[in-house]
C-alpha positions, 0 to 999 in steps of 0.5 A, a space after each residue: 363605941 364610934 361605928 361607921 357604916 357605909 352603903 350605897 355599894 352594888 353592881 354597876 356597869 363600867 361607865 355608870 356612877 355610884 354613891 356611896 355614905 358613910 353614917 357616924 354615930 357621932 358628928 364627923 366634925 370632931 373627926 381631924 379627917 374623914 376618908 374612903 379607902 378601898 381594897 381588892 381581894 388580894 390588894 393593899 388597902 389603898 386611899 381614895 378620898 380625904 376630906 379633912 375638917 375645914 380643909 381641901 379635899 385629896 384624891 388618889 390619882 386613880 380618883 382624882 377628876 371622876 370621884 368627889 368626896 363630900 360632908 354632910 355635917 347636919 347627918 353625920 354623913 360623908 359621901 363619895 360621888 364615883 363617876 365614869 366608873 371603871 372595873 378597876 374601881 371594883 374593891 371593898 370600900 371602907 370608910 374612915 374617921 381619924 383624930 389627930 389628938 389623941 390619936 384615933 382611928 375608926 373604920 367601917 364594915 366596908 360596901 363592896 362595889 363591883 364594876 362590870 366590863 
């Protein structure tokens, strides 16, 4: 019943930013930790970004000084503000919600978003 869409992927030159959003269909202050994890083709899906509820923020440290993680609580929206955009960054990027207890976790559709050289 819990859906998560992301938007806000597209074509982006390495260099340029993005932001991305993830809409819940509920208040993602009843979720323990709101993320965005990313996936190449042929890769791993991998953590990029957690913002847990009241907590600090945790970044991977491919993302750690160029992208932010952020919540809207009023819209149901978190955010991933990605700067200094690499192609290395190119993946399918998921968002996610998981409560602790009891234990849950929801996942998006993905937004792709692909860096050019």
């Amino acid at each position: 019943q819990v859906q998560l869409v992301e938007s806000g992927g597209g074509l982006v030159q390495a260099g340029g930013s993005l932001r991305l959003s993830c809409a819940a269909s509920r208040s993602i202050f009843s979720f323990d930790v709101m993320g965005w994890y990313r996936q190449a083709p042929g890769k791993q899906r991998e953590l990029v970004a957690q913002i847990p509820r009241g907590g600090s923020t945790n970044y991977a440290d491919s993302a750690k000084g160029r992208f932010t993680i952020s919540r809207d609580n009023a819209k149901n929206t978190v955010y991933l503000q990605m700067n200094s955009l690499k192609p290395e960054d190119t993946a399918v990027y998921y968002c996610n919600g998981r409560i602790v207890y009891p234990v849950n976790e929801y996942w998006g559709q993905g937004t792709q978003v692909t860096v050019s050289s």
